[in-house]
C-alpha positions as CSV (number, residue, x, y, z in Angstrom):
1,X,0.0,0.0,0.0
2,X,2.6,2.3,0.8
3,X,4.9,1.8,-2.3
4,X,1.6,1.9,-4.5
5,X,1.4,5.2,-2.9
6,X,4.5,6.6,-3.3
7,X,4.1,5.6,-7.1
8,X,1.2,8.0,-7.9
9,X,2.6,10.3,-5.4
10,X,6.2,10.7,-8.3
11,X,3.5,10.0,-11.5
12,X,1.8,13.4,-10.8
13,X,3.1,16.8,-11.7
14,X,6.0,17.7,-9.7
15,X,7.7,20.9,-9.4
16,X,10.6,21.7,-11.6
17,X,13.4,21.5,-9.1
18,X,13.7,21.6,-5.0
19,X,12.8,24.5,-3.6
20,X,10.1,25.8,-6.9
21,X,7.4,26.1,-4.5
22,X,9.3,29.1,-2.6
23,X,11.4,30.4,-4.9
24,X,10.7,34.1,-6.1
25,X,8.9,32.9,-8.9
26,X,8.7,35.4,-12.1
27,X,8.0,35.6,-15.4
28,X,8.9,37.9,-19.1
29,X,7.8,38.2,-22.8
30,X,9.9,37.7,-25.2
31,X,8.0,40.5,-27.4
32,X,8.3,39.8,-31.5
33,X,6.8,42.8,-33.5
34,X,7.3,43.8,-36.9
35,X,8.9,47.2,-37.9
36,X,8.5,47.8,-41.6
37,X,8.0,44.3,-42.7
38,X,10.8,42.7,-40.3
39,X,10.4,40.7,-37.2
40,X,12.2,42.5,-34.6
41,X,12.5,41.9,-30.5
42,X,11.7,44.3,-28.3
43,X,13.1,45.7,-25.2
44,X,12.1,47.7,-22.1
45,X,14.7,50.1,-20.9
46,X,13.5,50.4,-17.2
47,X,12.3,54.0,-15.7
48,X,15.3,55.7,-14.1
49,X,12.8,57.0,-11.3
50,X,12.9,52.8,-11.0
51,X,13.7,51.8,-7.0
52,X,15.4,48.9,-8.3
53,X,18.1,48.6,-11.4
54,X,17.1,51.6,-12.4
55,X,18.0,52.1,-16.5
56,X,19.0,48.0,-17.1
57,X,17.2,47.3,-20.4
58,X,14.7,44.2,-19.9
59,X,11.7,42.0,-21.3
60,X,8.4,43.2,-19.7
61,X,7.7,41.2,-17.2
62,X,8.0,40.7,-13.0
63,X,6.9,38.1,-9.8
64,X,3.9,35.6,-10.1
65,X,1.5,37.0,-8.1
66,X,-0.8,34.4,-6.2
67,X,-3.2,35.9,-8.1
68,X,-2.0,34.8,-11.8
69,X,-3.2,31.9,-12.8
70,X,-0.1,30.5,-14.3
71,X,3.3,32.1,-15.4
72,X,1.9,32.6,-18.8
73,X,-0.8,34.9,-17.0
74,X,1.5,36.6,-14.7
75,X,3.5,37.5,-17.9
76,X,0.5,38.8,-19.9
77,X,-0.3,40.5,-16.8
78,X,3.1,42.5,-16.6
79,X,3.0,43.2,-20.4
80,X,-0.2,44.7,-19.9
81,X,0.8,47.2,-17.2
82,X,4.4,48.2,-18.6
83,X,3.1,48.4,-21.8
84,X,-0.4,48.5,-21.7
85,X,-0.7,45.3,-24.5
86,X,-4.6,44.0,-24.0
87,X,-3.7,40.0,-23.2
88,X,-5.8,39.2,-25.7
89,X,-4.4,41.0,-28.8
90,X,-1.1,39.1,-27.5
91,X,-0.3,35.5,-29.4
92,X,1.7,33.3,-27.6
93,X,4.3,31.3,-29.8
94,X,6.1,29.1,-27.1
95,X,7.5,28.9,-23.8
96,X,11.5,28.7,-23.7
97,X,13.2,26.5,-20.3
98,X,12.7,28.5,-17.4
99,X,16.0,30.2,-16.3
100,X,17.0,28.9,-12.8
101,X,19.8,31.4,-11.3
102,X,19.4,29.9,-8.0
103,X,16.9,27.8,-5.8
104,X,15.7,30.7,-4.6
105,X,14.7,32.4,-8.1
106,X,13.4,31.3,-11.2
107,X,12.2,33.2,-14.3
108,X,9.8,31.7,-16.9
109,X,10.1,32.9,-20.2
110,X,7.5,33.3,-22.9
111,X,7.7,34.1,-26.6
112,X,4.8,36.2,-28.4
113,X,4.1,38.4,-30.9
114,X,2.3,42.1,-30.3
115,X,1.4,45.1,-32.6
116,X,4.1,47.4,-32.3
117,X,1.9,50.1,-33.1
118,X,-0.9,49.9,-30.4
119,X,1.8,49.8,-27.8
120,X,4.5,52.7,-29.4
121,X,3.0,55.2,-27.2
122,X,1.2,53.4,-24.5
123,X,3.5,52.0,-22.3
124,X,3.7,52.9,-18.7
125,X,5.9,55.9,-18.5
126,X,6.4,55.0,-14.4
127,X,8.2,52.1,-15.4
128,X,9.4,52.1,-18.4
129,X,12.2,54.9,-19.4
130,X,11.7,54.2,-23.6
131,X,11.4,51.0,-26.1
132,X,13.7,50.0,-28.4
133,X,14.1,47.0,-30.9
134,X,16.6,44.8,-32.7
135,X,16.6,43.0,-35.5
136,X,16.1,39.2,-34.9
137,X,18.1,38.6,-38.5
138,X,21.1,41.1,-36.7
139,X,20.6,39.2,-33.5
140,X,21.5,35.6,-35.6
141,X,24.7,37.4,-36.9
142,X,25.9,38.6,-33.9
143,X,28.5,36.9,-31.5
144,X,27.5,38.3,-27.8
145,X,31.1,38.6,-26.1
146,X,31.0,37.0,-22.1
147,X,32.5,38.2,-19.1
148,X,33.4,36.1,-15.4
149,X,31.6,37.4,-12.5
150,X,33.3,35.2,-9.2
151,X,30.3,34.6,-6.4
152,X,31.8,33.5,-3.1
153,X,29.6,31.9,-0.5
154,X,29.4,34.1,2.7
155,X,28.5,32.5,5.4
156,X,25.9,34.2,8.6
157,X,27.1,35.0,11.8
158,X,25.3,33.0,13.2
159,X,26.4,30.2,11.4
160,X,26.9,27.1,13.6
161,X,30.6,26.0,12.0
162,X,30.6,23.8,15.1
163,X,28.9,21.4,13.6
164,X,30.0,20.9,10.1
165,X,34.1,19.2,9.2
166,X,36.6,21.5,9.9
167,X,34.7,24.6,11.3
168,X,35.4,27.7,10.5
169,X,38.1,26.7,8.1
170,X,35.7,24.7,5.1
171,X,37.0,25.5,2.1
172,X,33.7,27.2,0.5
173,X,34.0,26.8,-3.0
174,X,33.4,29.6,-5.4
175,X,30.8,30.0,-8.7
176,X,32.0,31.4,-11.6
177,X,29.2,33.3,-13.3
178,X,29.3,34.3,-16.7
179,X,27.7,37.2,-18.0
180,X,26.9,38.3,-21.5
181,X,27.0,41.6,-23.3
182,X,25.0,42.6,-26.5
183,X,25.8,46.1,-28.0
184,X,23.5,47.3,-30.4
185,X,23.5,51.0,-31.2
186,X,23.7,52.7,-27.9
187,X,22.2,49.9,-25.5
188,X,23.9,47.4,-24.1
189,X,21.9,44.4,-23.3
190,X,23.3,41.9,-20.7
191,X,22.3,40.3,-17.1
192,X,19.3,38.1,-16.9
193,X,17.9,39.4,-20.5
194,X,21.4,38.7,-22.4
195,X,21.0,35.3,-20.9
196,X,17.7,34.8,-21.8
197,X,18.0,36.5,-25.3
198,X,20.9,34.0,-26.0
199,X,19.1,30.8,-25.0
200,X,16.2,32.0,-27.1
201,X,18.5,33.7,-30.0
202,X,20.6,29.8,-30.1
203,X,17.1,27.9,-30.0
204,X,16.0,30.1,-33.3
205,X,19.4,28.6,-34.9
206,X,19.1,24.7,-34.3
């Protein structure tokens, strides 16, 4: 009884990785419009009145709300009220991997199409500084150039070292991050949405 219940317990929908259920939880659009006959992606640059990362160029999106039905929702929802897109004139194309920078936050990414021209002069000037797109045919010909960002593990105060192998002197290992950089005109696109632009830019090319 208790194997057959542990079986339908691991058949059913589990959550992507440990620690899903309380991660910060958010999602973006990957926006595809057309400008003068050309698909294009486009970008937010964030207000600069913005509490957080003020001026970093980004995908229109932010945190699942326990409201949002699904990620999908929750990134309709944020695409509505940066750029005031009506969900439903939005088409969904796909869903790339969710980006997992840590246990403790994931990022769910969606690819649609919108009119370019019903949001051009709609979009929430409190969060959002301008728009700007680039050609999807430039972003296939481009090499984005990376960078190493070292993340070492600092541990609490509080930390009890008494009980782990050598105390105070375990050798925490460091995390390499890379980061990448796109420069197109006079925006530099990199962080989170360079990662996600290249995952979605090298999934165009298989």
């Amino acid at each position: 009884m208790f194997l057959d219940r542990l079986k339908l317990q691991f058949n059913q929908n589990q959550s992507l990785f440990i620690g899903e259920e309380t991660a910060f939880r958010s999602a973006v659009l990957i926006p595809l419009v057309q400008v003068e006959g050309e698909w294009h992606v486009l970008f937010e640059v964030r207000s600069f009145n913005m509490r957080k990362q003020p001026g970093d160029i980004s995908f229109p999106g932010g945190r699942i709300d326990s409201t949002d039905a699904s990620p999908m929702d929750a990134a309709l929802r944020e695409t509505y009220e940066e750029l005031g897109v009506d969900p439903k004139k939005v088409t969904i194309i796909g869903e790339l991997s969710p980006y997992i920078a840590s246990p403790a936050f994931v990022v769910y990414p969606f690819i649609a199409t919108i009119d370019y021209n019903q949001m051009i002069h709609s979009y929430n000037k409190e969060e959002v500084e301008e728009v700007f797109t680039v050609p999807v045919e430039w972003l296939l010909n481009y090499k984005p150039y990376m960078h190493l960002v070292s993340v070492q593990p600092m541990p609490s105060s509080d930390f009890p070292f008494e009980k782990i192998m050598n105390g105070e002197q375990y050798q925490w290992g460091a995390r390499v991050m890379e980061e990448w950089f796109y420069d197109y005109e006079k925006y530099t696109i990199w962080g989170l949405t360079a990662r996600i632009l290249k995952h979605f830019i090298e999934v165009i090319k298989k």
